[in-house]
N, C-alpha and C positions, 0 to 999 in steps of 0.2 A: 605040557606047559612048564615054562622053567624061571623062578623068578632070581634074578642077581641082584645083587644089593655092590655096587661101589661108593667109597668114600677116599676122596682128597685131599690131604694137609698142607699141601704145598702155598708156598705164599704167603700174602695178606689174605686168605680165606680159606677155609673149611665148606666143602662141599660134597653132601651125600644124592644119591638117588638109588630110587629104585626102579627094575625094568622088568616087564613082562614081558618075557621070548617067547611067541608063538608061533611057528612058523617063518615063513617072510615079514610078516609086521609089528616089530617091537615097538612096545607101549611104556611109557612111564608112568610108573604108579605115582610115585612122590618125586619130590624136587627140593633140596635146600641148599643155599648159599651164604653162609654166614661170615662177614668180614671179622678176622682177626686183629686188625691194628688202626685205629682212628686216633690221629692224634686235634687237639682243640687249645684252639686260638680265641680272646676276645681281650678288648679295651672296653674301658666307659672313661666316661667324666661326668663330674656334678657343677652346676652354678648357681649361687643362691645371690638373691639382689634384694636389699632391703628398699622398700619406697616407702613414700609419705604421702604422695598426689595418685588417684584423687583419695585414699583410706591409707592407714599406717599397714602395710602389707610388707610379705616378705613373696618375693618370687623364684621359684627353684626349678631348675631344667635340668634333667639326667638324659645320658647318652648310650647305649651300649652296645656296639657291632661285635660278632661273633663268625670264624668261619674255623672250617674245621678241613681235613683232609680229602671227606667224603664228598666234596666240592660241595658244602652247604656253609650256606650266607644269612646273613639273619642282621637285625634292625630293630631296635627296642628303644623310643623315644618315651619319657615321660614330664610330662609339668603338672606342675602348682602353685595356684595364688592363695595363699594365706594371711587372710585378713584379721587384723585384730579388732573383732567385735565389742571385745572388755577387754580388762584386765586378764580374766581367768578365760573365758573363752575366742577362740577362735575357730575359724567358716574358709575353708576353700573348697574350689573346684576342682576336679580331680581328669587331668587327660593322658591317657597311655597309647602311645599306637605299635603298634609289631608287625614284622614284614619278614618273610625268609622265603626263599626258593625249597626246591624238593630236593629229594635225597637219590643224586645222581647216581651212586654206588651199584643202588639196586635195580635204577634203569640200565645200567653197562652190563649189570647181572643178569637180566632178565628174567626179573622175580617180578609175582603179579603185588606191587604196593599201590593199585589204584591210583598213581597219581594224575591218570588223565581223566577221573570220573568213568570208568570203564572198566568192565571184569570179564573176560574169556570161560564160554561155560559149553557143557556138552562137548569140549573137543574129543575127536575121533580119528584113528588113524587104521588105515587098512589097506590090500595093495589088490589091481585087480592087473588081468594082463590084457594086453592091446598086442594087437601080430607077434603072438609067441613071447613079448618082452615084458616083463615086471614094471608095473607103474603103482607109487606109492602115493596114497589118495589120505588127503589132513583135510578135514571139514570142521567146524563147530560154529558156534553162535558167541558176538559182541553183545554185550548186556551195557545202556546206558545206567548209569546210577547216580546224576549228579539234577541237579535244577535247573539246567539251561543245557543248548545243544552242545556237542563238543565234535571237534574236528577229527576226523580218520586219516590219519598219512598209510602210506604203503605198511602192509606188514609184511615182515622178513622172518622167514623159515630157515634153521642152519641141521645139519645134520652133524651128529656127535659119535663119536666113538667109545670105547668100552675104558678109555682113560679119560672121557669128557673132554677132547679136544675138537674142534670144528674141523670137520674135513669137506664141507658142502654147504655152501646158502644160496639163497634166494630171494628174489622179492613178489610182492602179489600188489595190485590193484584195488583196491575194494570198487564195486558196483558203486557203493554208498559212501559218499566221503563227508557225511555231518550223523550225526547219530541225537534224535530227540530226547528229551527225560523219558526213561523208561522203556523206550524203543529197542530192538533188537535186530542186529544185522548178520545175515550170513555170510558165512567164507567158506570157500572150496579150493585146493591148493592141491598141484599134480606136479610128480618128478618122476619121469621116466628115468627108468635104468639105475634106481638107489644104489650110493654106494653099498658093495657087501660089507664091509665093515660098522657100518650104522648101527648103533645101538638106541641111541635118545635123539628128540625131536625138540627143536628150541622153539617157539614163538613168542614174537614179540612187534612194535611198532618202531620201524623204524626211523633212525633218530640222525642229529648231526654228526655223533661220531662214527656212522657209517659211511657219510660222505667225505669226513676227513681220511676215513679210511679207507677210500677208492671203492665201495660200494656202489652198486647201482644200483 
């Protein structure tokens, strides 16, 4: 058994892993991808409006959009009505609402950030042979983790090299394409004739930027 450890500087990110070489079927033990350069954007505005009808109040609405390079978008609305109850005291209501998308970065990355309510567990890789040829067999188990079902698109397999560049991908079908609270799905996933060069094993679900990317 031989285990390698590579690490990558290159770029907007830092990325290490570790692999177990056993024979035909290398295994990754760990996996990190860490972006180096985020750069952040945001405005606000404030409005305050003094009224008299139907109480002597002051009314204030704040505003603040936020997006940043990681393609994350974000939304922070605040208000309040401040009434003058006396002189010395005053009574408002207090309303805040916030809204942002996920953190695309590490969906392109395909690091597990849970953002689909879903966690990949038990994965397995191992190779068995069919009429004399090498076939490299990926199995494991979807794990729901969220309160309500959530949707399964295709998941797509890439094969990496010993400099972490994709030389090979794939896409799979799930049997099961909604997944309950708490429920568990499996997947089984075959490639005859792995590259020799293959070192690591990517999974992930596939997304829109695979179809911008001529993916199938």
């Amino acid at each position: 058994m031989t285990t390698r450890i590579g690490v990558d500087l290159g770029g907007t990110k830092i990325e290490a892993v570790v692999v177990n070489i056993a024979g035909d079927a290398p295994t990754v033990l760990a996996k990190k991808r860490v972006p180096t350069e985020r750069d952040r954007y945001s405005v606000g505005f404030r409005l305050a409006k003094r009224l008299t009808v139907p109480w002597n109040a002051t009314l204030r609405l704040e505003e603040r959009l936020y997006a940043d390079t990681w393609n994350m978008f974000a939304s922070s609305t605040d208000a309040r009505y401040m009434v003058d109850a006396s002189r010395f005291i005053r009574l408002w209501p207090h309303f805040r609402f916030h809204v942002q998308n996920g953190a695309s970065f590490y969906k392109l990355a395909g690091l597990d950030v849970n953002l689909r309510g879903v966690s990949f567990k038990d994965v397995k890789v191992s190779t068995e042979t069919v009429e004399g040829k090498p076939v490299l067999v990926i199995e494991g188990v979807i794990v729901g983790e969220t309160r309500k079902p959530v949707e399964l698109p295709r998941l797509r397999f890439s094969v990496r090299d010993a400099q972490g560049s994709e030389i090979y991908a794939w896409n799979t079908v799930l049997d099961q394409t909604t997944l309950q609270p708490g429920e568990r799905a499996l997947f089984k996933s075959r490639l005859a004739s792995p590259p020799a060069e293959g070192k690591s094993i990517d999974i992930r679900f596939f997304n829109k930027q695979d179809v911008a990317g001529g993916s199938i």
